[in-house]
LUMKEVEX-868805 format. One record per atom (N, C-alpha, C): residue in three letters; x, y, z. Coordinates in steps of 0.2 Angstrom, whole numbers, plus 5000, padded with zeros to 4 digits. Example, Ala and Ser with C-alpha at 12.3 -4.5 7.8 and 13.67 -1.06 7.14 Angstrom:
<sites>
ALA506649725039
ALA506249785039
ALA506649845039
SER506449895035
SER506849955036
SER506450005039
</sites>
This chain:
<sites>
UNK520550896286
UNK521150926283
UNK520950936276
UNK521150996273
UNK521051006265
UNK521350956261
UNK521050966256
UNK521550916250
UNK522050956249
UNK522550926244
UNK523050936244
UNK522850986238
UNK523051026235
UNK522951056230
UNK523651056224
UNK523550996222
UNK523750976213
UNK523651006208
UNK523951006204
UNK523951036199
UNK523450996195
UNK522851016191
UNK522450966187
UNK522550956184
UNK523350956179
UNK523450886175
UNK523750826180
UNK523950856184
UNK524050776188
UNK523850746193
UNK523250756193
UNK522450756198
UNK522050696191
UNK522150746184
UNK521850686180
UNK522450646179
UNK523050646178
UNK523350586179
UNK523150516184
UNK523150526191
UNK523050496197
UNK522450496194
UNK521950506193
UNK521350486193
UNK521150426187
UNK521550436182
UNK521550416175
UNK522150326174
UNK522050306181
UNK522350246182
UNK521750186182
UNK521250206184
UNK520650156184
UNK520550136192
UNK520250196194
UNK520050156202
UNK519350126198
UNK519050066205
UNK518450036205
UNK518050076203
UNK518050156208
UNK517450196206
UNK517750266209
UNK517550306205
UNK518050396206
UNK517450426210
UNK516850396210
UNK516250446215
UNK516450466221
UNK516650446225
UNK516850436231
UNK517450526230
UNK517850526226
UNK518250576224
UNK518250626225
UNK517750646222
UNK517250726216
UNK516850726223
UNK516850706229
UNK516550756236
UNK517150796239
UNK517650766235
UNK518050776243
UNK518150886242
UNK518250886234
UNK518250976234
UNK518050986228
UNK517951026225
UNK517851056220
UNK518151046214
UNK518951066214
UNK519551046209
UNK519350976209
UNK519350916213
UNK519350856212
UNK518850846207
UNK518450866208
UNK517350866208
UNK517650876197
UNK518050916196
UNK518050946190
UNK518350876186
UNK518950836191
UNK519350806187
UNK519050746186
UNK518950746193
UNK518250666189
UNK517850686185
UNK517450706185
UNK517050716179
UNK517250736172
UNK518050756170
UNK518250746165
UNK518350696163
UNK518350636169
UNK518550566166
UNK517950526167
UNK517350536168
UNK516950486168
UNK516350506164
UNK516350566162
UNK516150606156
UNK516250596150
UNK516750576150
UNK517250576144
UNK516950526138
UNK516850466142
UNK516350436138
UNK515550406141
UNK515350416139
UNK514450426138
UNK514050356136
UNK514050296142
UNK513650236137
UNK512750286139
UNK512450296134
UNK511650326137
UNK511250276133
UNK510450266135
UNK510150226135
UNK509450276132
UNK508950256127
UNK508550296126
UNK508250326130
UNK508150276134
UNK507550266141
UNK507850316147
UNK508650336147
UNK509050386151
UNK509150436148
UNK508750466141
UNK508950536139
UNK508750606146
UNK508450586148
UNK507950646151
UNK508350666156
UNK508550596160
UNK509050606167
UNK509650626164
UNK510050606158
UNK510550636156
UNK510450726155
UNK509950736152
UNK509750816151
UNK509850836156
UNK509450836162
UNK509550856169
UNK510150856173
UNK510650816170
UNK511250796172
UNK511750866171
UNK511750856163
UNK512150926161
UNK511850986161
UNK511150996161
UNK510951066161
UNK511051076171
UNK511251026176
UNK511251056183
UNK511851086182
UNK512451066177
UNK513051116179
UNK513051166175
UNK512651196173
UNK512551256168
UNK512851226160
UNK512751166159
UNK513151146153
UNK513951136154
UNK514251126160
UNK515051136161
UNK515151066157
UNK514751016160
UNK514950946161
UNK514950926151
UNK514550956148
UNK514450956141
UNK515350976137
UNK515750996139
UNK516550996139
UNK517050946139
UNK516650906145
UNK517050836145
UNK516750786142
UNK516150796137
UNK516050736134
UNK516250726127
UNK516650666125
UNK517050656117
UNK516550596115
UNK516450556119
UNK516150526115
UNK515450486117
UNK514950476113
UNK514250456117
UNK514150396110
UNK514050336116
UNK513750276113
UNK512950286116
UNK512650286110
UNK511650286114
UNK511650226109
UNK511050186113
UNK510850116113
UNK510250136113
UNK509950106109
UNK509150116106
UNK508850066108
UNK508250066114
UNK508149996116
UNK507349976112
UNK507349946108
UNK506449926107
UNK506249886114
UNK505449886112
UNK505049836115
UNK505249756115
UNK505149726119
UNK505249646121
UNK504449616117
UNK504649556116
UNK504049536113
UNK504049446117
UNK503449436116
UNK503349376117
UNK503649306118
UNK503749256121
UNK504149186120
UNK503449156114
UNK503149176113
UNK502649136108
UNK502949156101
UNK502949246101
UNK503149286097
UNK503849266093
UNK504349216096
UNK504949196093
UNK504849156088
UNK504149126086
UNK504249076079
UNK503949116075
UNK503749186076
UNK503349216071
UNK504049276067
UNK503949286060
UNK504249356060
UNK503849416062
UNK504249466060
UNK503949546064
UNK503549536057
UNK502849586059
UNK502349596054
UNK502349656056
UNK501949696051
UNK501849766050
UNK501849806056
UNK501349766060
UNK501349816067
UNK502049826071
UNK502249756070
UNK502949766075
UNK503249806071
UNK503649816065
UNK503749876062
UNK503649946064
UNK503149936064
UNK502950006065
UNK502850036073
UNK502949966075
UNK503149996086
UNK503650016084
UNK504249976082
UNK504849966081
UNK505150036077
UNK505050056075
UNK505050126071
UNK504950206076
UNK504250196077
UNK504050246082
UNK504650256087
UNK504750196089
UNK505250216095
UNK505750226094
UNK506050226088
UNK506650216085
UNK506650316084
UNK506250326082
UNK506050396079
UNK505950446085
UNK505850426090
UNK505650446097
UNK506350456099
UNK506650396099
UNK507450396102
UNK507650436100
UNK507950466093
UNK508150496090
UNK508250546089
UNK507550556089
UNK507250656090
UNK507350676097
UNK507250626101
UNK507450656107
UNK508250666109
UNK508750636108
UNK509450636107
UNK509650696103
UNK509250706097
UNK509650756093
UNK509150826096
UNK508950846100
UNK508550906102
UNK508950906111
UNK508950846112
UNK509550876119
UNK510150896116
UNK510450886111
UNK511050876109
UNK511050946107
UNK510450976102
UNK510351046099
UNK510351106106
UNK510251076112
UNK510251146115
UNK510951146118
UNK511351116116
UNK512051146120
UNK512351196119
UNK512751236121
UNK512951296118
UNK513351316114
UNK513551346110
UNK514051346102
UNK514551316104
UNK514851356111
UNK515451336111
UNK515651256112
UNK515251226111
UNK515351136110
UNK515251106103
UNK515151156099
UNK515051136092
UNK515751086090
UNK515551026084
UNK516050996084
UNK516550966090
UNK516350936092
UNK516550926099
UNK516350846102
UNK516050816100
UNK515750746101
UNK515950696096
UNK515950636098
UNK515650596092
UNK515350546094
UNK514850516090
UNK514150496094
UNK514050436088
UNK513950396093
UNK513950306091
UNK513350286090
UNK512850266088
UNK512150216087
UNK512150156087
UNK511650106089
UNK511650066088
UNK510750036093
UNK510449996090
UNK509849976093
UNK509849886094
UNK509449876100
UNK509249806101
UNK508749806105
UNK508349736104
UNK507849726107
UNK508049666112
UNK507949676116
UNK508149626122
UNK507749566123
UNK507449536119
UNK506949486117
UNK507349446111
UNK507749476108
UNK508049466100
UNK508549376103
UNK508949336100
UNK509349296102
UNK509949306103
UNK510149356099
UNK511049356102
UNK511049416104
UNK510449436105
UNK510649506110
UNK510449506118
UNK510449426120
UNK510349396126
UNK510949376130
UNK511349426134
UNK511949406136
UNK512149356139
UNK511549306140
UNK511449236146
UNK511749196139
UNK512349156141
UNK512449106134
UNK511949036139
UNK511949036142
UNK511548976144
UNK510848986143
UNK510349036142
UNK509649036139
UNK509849026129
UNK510549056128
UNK510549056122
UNK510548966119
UNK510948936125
UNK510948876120
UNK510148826120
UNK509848876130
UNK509248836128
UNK508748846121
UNK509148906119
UNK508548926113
UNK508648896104
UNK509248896105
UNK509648836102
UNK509248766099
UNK509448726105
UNK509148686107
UNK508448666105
UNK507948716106
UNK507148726105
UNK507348736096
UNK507648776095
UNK507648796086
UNK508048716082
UNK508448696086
UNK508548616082
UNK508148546081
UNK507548556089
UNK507148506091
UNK506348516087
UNK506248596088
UNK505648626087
UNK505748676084
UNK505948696077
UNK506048736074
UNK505248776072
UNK504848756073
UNK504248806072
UNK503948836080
UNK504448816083
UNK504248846090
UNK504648936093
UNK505248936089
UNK505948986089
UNK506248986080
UNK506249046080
UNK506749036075
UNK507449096073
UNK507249106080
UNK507949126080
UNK507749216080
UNK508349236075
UNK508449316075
UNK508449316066
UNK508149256064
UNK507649256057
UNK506949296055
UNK506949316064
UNK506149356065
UNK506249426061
UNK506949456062
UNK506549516058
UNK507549516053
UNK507449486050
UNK507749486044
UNK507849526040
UNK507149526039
UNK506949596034
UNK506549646036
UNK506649676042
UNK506549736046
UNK507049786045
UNK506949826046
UNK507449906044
UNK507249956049
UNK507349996054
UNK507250036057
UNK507250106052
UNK506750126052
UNK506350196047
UNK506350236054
UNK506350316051
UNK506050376054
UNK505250376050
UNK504850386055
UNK504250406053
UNK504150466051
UNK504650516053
UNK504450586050
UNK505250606050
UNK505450686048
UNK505950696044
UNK506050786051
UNK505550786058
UNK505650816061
UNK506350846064
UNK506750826065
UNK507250816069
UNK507450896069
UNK507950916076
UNK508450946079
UNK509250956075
UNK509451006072
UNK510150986072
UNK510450996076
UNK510950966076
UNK511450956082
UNK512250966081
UNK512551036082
UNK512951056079
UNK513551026082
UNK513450986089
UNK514150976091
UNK514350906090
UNK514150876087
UNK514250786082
UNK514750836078
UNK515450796077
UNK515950786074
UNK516250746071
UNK515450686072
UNK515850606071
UNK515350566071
UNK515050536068
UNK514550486066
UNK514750416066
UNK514450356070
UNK514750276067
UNK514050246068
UNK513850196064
UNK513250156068
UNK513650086066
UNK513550066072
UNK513649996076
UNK513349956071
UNK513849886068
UNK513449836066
UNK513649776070
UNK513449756073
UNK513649676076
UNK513149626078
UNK513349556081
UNK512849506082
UNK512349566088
UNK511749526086
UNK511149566093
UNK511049616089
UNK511149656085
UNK511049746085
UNK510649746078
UNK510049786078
UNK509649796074
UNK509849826067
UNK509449806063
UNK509449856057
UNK509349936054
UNK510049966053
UNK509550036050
UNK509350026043
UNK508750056040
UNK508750086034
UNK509150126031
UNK509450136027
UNK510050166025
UNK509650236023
UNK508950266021
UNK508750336021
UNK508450356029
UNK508250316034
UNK508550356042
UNK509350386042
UNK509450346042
UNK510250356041
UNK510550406039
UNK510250426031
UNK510450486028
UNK510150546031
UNK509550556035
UNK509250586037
UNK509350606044
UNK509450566047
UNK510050586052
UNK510650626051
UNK511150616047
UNK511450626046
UNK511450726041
UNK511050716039
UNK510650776036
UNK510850836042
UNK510550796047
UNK510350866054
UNK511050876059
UNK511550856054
UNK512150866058
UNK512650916054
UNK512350966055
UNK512851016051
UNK513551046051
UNK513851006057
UNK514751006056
UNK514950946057
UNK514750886053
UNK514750826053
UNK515650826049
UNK515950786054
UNK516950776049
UNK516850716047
UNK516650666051
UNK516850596049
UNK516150586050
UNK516150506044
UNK515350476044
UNK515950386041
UNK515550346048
UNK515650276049
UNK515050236048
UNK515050216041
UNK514150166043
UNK514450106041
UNK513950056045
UNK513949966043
UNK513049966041
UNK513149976036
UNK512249936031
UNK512349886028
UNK511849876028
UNK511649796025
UNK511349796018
UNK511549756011
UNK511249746005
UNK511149686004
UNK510849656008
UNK510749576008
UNK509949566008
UNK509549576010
UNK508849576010
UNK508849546002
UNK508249476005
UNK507949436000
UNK507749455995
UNK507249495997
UNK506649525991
UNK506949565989
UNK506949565983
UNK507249605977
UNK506949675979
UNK506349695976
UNK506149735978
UNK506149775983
UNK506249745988
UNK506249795997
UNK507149815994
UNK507449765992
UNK508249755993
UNK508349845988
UNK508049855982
UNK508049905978
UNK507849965981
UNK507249965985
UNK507050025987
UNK507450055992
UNK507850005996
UNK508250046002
UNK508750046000
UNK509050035993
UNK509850045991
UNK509350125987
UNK508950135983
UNK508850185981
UNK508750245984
UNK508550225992
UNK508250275996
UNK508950306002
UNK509650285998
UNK510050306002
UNK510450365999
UNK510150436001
UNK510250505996
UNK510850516001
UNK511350575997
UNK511750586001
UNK511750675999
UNK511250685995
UNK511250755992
UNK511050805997
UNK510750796002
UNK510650846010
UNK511150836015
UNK511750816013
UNK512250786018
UNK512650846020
UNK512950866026
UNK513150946029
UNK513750926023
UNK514150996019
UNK514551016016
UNK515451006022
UNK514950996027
UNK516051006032
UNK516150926031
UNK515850856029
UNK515850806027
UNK516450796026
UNK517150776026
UNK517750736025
UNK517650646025
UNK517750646029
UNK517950566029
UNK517450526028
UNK517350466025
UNK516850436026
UNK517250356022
UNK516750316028
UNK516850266027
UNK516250206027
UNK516050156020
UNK515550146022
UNK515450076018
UNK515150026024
UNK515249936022
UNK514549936020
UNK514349916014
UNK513649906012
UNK513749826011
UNK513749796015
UNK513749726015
UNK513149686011
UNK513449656007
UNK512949616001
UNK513249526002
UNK512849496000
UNK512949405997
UNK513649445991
UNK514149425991
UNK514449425986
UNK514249355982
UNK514149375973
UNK514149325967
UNK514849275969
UNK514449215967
UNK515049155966
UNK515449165960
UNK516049165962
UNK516249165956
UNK516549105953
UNK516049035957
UNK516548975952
UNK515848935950
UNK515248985950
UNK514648955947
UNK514549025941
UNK513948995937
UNK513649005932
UNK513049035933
UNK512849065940
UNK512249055942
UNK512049135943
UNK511249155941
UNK510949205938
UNK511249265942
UNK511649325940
UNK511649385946
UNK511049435944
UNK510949465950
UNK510349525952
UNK510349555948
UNK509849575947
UNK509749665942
UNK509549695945
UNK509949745949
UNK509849825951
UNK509549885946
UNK509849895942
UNK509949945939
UNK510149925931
UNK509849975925
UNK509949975919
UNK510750015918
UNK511049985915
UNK511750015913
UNK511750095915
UNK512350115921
UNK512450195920
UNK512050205924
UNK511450175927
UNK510750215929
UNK510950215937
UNK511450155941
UNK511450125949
UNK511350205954
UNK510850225955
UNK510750275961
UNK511550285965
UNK511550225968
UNK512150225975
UNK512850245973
UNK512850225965
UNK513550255963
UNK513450305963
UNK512950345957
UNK512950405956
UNK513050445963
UNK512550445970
UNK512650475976
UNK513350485978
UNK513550425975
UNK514250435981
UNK514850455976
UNK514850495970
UNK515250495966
UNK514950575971
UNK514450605967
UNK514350655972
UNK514550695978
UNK514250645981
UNK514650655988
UNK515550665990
UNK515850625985
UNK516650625985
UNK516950685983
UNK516450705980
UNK517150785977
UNK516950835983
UNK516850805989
UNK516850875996
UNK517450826000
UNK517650766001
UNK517750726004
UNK518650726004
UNK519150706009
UNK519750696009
UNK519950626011
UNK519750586012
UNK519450516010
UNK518950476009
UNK519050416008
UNK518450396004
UNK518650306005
UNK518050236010
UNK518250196012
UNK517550166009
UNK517650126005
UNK517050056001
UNK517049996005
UNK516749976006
UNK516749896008
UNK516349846005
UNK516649796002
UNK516049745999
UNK515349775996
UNK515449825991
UNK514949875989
UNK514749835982
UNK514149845979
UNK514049835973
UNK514049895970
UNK514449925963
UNK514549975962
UNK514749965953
UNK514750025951
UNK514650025944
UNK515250085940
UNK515350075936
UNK516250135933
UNK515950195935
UNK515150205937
UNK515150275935
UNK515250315942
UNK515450265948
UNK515750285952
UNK516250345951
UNK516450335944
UNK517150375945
UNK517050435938
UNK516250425935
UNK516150445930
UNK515550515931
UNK515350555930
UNK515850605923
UNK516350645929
UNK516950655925
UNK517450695928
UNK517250775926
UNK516750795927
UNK516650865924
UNK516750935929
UNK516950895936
UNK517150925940
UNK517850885946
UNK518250935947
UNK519050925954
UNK518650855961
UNK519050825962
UNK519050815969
UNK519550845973
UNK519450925974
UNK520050965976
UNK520550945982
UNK520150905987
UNK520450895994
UNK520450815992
UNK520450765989
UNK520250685992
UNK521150685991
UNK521450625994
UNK521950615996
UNK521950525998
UNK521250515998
UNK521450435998
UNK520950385999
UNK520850335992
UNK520050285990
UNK520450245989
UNK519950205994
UNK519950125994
UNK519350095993
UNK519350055989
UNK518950015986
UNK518749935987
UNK518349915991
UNK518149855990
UNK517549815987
UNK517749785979
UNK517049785976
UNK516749725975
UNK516249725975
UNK515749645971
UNK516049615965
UNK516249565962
UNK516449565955
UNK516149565953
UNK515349585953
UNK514849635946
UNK514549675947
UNK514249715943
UNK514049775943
UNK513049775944
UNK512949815944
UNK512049815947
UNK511649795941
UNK512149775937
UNK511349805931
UNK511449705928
UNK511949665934
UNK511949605931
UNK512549565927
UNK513149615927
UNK513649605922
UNK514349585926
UNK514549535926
UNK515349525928
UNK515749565924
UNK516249585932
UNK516849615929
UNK517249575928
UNK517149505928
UNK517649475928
UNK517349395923
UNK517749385919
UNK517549335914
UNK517749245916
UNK517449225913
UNK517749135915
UNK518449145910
UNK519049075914
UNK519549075908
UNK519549015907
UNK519348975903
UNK519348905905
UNK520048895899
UNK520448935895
UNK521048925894
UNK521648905897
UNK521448935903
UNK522048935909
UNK521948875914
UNK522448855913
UNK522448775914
UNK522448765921
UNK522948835926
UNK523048845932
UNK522548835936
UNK521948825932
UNK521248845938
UNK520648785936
UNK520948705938
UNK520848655935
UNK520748625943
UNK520248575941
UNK520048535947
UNK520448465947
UNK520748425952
UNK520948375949
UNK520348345954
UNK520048295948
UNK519748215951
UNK519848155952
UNK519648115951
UNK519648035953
UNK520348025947
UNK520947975949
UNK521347955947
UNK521948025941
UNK521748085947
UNK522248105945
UNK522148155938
UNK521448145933
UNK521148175930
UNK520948245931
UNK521048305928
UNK520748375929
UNK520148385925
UNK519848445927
UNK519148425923
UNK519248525925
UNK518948565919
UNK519048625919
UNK518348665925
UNK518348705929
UNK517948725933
UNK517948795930
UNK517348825933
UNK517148885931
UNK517348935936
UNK517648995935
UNK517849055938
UNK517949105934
UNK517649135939
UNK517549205935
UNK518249275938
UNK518749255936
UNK519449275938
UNK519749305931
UNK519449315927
UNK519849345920
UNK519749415920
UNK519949475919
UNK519649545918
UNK519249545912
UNK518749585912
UNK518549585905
UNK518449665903
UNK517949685899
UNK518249735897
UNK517549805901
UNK517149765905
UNK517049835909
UNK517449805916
UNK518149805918
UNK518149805923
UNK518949845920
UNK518949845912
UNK519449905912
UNK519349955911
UNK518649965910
UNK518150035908
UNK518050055916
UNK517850025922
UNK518150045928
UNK518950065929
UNK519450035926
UNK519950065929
UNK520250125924
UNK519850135918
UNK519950185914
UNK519550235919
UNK519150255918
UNK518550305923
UNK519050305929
UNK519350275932
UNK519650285939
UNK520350315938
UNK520750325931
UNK521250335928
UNK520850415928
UNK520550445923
UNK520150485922
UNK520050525928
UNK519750495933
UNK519550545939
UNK520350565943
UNK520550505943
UNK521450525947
UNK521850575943
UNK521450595935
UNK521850685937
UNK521550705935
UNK521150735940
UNK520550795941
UNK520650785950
UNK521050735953
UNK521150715960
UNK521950775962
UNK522150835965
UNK522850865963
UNK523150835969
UNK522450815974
UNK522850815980
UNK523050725981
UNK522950705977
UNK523050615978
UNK523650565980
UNK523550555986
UNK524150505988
UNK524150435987
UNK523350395985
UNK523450335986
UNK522650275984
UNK522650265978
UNK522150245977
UNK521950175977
UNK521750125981
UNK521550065978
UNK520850035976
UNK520949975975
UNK520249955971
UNK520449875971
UNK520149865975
UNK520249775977
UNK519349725975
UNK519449675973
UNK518849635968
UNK518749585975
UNK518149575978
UNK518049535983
UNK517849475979
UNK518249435979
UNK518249385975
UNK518249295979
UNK518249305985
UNK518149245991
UNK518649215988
UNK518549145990
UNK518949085990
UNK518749055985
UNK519048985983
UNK519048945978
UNK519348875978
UNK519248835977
UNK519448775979
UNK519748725971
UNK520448745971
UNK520948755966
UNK521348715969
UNK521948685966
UNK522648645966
UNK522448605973
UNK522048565973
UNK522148515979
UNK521848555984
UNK521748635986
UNK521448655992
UNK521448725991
UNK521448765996
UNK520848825997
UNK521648865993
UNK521648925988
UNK521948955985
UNK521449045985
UNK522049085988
UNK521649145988
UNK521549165982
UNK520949195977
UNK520949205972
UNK520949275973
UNK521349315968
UNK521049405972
UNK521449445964
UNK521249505963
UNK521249555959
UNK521349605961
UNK521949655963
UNK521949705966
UNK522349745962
UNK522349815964
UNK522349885959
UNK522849945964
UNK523149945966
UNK523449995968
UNK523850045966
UNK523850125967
UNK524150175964
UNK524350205968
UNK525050225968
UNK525450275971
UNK525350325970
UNK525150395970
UNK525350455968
UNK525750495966
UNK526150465976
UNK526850505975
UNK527550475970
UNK527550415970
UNK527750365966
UNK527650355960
UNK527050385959
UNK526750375951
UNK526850295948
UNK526850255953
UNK526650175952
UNK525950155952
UNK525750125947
UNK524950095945
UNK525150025946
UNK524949975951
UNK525049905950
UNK524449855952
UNK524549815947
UNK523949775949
UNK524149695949
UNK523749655952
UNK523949615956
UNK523249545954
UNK523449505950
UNK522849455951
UNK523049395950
UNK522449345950
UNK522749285948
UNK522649245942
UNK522449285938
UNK522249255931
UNK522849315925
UNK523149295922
UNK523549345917
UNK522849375913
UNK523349435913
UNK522749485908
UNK523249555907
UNK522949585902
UNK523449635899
UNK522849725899
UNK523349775900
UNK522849835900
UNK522749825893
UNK522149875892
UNK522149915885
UNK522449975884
UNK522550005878
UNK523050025878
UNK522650115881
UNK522050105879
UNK521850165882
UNK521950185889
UNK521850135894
UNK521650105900
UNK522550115901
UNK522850095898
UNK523650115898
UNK524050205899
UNK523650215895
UNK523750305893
UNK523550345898
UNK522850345901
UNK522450355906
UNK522650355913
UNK523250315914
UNK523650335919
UNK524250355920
UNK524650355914
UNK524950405911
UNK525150475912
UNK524450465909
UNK523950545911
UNK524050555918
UNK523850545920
UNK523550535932
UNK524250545934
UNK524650505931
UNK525550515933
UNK525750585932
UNK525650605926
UNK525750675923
UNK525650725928
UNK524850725929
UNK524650775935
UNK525050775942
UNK525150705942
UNK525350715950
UNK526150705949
UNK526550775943
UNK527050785944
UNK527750725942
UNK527350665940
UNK527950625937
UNK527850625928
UNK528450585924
UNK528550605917
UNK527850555914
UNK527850475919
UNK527350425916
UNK527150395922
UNK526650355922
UNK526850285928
UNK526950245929
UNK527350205933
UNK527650155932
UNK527350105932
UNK527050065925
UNK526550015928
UNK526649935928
UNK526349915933
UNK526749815935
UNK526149775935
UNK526149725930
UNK525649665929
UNK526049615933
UNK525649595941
UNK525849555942
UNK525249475941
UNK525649425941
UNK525149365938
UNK525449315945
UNK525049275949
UNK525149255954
UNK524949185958
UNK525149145960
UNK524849095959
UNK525249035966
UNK524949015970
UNK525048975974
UNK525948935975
UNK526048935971
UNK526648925967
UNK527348955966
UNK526849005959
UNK527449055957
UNK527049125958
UNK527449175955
UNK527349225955
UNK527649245949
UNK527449295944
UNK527749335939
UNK527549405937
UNK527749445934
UNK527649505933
UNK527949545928
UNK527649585926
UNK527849625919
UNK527649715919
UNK528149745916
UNK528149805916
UNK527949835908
UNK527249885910
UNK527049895905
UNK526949955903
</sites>
């Protein structure tokens, strides 16, 4: 007996309920054959090791099949290594297998991707992410994981875990790559188990995708050695990045500074000079929003204004409390009595915290005043101080400094837990940013806040 003949959206309806398995389906006709594979096409887990049979996949329907795909997770799989090999870290050679293959993946992904035909341009978006199946939390048996536990707490020189490559970073060995016109959407995967990218693969990748809208990264700033930590913040360019670029969102994960110690911060960069800001101040005037996360960053983010961010419409900001070159934005107040330890019999004794603004974290928000009009299209800008916890009034109190600006509102408000007052220029400068976007001033609120109370002042 024929099938019935359904209309196809409500074939993908009925289909799009979750059977066990739709194979069985797509024999029964043709029209069916279309609607399954709309829906099991649609999303793409690929394996670097099944690029080939994937090509042969969609080049057998003439590319038809290449219409139903939105989204493709590809998993980058390195080589397994040794049980001996777990108390060693990677050295050079492993590096550099670990690499090749990385590069291999890659190039091969972005040259099948390049022959699809235009009319699938911007059409995808495509996920990354790499593991080695040898690695400890990328071992889905939690029961080997706790035997391996177990060995790293009895016999710590025998395992040491996913300490082995710490300070490994997935590089491209060469800069050959395919572009691939129908990527829409870029994210690489950061989680437990999943390798490290280099943040200049990444840019380089990312180069060969010439109608690229959106860019999602999770990199890493936490590498020990100073040195290595310098060369892969330096070698994250974003100056070859495709021009259709918008949206970007991007968590540069670092050690944030204590801010209830005294204790030495890093030197990245000489005053003005931070590569990563300058790149990304760059890269924001093509962009319609703009997402920081626990970045270490410096005013000049927001500095020279010599040019529009014609289209941006919404930055958020999440920053380290100091700047690269070694400097708190944020001062000790050992005035404020608020932020007092009590000890033995009832006694406070004054603690160190770096929660007072000082005067480059108003030259930050002066510079950020400053770009806000040269922004026309601006709805909403924040700028929040990762500032951790703190161990105040008897127990854990959130410390935090935040900055928020309305556009439409022409409200500038800032939010922290140490009193502190603008400058006057720093005052004026959003004023200004008000002005542009169509209000007389802006309303601005100093709020001062504390476990307790809460107060605020209009300035």
């Amino acid at each position: 007996m024929p099938a019935p003949l359904l209309p196809f959206d409500v074939l993908l309806q009925i289909f799009s309920y979750g059977f066990e398995t739709l194979v069985p389906y797509a024999r029964v006709c043709r029209s069916w054959q279309i609607a399954v594979e709309a829906i099991t096409f649609a999303d793409i887990h690929l394996e670097s090791s099944s690029l080939r049979n994937f090509d042969k996949i969609i080049r057998s329907s003439n590319f038809v099949r290449c219409g139903h795909i939105r989204r493709i997770y590809f998993r980058i799989k390195l080589p397994k290594y040794s049980i001996e090999d777990r108390a060693q870290y990677e050295n050079e050679l492993d590096r550099r297998c670990n690499n090749n293959v990385f590069t291999k993946a890659i190039s091969a992904l972005l040259q099948t991707l390049s022959s699809w035909p235009q009319q699938f341009n911007s059409s995808v978006a495509l996920e990354i992410y790499a593991v080695c199946p040898s690695d400890f939390k990328a071992c889905p048996d939690w029961d080997l994981r706790t035997v391996r536990i177990q060995t790293y707490l009895a016999f710590p020189e025998k395992d040491i875990l996913d300490k082995r490559f710490e300070s490994s970073y997935l590089k491209l060995v060469h800069n050959r790559l395919s572009s691939a016109g129908c990527i829409y959407s870029l994210k690489t995967l950061d989680r437990e188990g999943f390798r490290r990218f280099a943040p200049s693969a990444i840019s380089q990748i990312v180069s060969h995708l010439p109608r690229l809208q959106s860019l999602d990264l999770a990199l890493n700033d936490d590498e020990p050695n100073d040195a290595q930590r310098d060369l892969l913040r330096d070698g994250f360019t974003m100056t070859s990045w495709p021009s259709s670029l918008r949206d970007l969102k991007l968590s540069y994960d670092g050690p944030t500074p204590k801010v209830n110690t005294d204790e030495a911060l890093p030197y990245r960069s000489s005053p003005g000079k931070d590569s990563l800001s300058r790149e990304l101040h760059g890269i924001s005037h093509q962009l319609k929003s703009l997402t920081l996360y626990n970045i270490m960053i410096d005013p000049e983010l927001f500095w020279p204004t010599d040019s529009t961010w014609p289209i941006l419409e919404r930055f958020t900001l999440f920053y380290q409390p100091a700047m690269t070159s070694g400097t708190w934005y944020f001062d000790n107040d050992p005035d404020d009595n608020s932020h007092r330890k009590t000890g033995h019999e009832g006694r406070s004794s004054p603690t160190i915290l770096h929660i007072h603004p000082n005067e480059h974290l108003q030259r930050l928000y002066l510079y950020a005043a400053r770009a806000a009009q040269c922004m026309p299209r601006l709805r909403w800008m924040e700028l929040e101080a990762e500032l951790g916890r703190g161990r105040v009034y008897y127990g854990d109190e959130f410390i935090e400094h935040r900055f928020e600006y309305n556009a439409w509102a022409g409200e500038a408000v800032w939010k922290g837990t140490s009193q502190w007052h603008l400058k006057d220029e720093v005052r004026e400068a959003w004023h200004a940013a008000a002005r542009s976007h169509g209000r007389d001033k802006a309303l601005i609120k100093l709020f001062h806040s504390s476990p307790y109370w809460e107060s605020w002042s209009l300035q």
